[in-house]
C-alpha positions as CSV (number, residue, x, y, z in Angstrom):
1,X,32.9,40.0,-34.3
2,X,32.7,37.8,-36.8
3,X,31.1,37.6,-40.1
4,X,30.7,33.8,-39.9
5,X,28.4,34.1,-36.9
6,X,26.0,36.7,-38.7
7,X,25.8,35.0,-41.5
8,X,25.1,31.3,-39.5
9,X,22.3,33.3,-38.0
10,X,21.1,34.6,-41.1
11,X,21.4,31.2,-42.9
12,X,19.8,29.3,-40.0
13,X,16.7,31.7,-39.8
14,X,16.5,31.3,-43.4
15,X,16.5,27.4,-43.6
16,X,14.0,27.1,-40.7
17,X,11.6,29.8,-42.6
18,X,12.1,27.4,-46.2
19,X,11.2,24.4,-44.1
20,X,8.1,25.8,-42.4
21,X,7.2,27.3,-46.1
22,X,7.2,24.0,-47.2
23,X,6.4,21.1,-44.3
24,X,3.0,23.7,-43.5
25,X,1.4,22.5,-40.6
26,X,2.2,19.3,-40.0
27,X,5.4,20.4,-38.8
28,X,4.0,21.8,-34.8
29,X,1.8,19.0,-35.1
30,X,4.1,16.4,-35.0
31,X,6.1,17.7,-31.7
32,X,5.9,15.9,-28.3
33,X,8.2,18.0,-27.1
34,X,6.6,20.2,-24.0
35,X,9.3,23.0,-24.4
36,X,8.9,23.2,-27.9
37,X,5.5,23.0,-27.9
38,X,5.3,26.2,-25.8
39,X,7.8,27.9,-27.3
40,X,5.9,27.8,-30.9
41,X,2.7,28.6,-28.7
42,X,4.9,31.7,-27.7
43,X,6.0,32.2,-31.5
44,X,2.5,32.4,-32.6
45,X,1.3,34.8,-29.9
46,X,4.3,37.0,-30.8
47,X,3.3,36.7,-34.9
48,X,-0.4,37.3,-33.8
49,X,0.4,40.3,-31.5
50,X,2.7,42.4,-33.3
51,X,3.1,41.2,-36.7
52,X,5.1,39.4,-38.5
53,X,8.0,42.2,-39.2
54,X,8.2,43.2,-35.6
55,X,8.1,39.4,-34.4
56,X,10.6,38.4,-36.7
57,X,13.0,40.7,-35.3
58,X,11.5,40.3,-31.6
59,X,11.9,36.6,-31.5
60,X,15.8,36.8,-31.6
61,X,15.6,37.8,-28.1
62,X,13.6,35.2,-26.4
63,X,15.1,31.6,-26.0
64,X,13.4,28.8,-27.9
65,X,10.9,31.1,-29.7
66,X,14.2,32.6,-31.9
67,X,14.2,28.8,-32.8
68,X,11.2,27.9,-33.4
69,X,9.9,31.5,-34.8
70,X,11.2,30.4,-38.5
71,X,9.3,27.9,-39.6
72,X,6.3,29.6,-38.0
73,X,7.1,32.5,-40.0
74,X,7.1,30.1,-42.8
75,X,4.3,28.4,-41.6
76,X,2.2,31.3,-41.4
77,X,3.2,32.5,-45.0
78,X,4.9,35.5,-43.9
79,X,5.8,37.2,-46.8
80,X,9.7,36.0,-47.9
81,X,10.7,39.9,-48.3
82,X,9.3,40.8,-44.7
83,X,11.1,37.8,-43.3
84,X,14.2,38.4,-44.7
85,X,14.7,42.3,-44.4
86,X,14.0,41.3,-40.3
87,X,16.2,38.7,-40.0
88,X,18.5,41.2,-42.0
89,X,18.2,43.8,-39.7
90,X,17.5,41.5,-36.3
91,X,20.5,38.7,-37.2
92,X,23.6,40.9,-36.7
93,X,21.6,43.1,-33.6
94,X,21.2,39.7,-32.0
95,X,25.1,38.8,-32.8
96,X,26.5,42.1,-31.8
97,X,24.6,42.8,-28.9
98,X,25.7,40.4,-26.9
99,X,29.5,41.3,-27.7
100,X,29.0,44.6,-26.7
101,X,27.7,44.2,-23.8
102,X,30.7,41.5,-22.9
103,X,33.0,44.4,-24.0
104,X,30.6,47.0,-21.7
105,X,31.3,44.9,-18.6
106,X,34.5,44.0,-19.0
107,X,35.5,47.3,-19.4
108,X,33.3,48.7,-16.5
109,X,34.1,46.5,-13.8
110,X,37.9,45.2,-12.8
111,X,38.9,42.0,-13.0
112,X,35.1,40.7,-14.4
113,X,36.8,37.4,-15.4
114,X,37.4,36.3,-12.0
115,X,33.9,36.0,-11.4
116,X,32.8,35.1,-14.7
117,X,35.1,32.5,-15.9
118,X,33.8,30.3,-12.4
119,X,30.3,31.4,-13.3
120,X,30.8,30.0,-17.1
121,X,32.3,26.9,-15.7
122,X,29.3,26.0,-14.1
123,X,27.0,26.7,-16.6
124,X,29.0,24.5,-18.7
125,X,28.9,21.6,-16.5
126,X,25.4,22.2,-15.9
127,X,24.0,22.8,-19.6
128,X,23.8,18.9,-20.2
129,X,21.1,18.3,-17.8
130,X,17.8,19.0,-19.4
131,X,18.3,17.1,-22.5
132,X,19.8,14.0,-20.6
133,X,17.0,14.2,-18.7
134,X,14.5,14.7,-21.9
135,X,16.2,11.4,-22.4
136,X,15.8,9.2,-19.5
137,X,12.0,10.4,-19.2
138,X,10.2,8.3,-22.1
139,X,12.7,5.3,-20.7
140,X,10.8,5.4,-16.9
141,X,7.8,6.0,-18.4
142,X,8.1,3.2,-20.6
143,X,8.9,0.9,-17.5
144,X,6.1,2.3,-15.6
145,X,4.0,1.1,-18.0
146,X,5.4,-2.0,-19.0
147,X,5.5,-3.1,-15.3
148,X,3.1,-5.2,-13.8
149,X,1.0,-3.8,-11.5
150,X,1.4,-5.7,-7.7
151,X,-1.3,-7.4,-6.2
152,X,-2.4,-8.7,-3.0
């Protein structure tokens, strides 16, 4: 594995923690976003329920709340020594795990790649989606409500 994609993690985490540490809480408040917006409402539940250590390292498994985790952390004054021994310790877990458990599959089941490789394609294809669609949504609604309303 390489080191370049621990230390992206690590640098990433780090960056979104110095921006919370410094933006506050304007930052959550200025998000339309509904996925976001949820996520960070996830974030702080995890922060509030176990602590910041533990959350720290726990949000690296859950989509959205590993991004938006950071600048709560930071937000939330987390202490900078706390935060950074987790994402020390949860970084490279988060990188390595999944690439031994690509490594566990392919060598448990025979010819994995013909049924991964189509599976991969597809995910590819689809993975564009939901942001064009976060796109064209404030567009309709814009017309929605610029268009005159009929009358008979």
């Amino acid at each position: 594995m390489p080191a370049s994609a621990v230390a992206g993690a690590l640098l990433g985490a780090q960056t979104g923690y110095l921006i919370g540490r410094r933006a506050g809480r304007a930052l959550p408040a200025r998000t339309r976003n509904r996925y976001l917006a949820e996520g960070m409402a996830r974030a702080e539940d995890l922060l509030a329920r176990y602590g910041h250590g533990k959350a720290v390292a726990l949000a690296r498994l859950i989509p959205v709340v590993r991004t938006v985790l950071n600048p709560l952390a930071g937000i939330a004054q987390t202490p900078p020594g706390t935060f950074t021994l987790r994402q020390v310790t949860g970084g490279p877990l988060w990188r390595v795990g999944p690439v031994l458990g690509g490594y566990a599959l392919g060598a448990s089941i025979p010819n994995v790649d013909q049924y991964l490789l189509p599976l991969v394609g597809v995910i590819v294809a689809v993975s564009p989606l939901p942001p064009a669609l976060e796109l064209v949504r404030p567009r309709r609604r814009a017309r929605t409500v610029a268009a005159p309303s009929p009358r008979n």
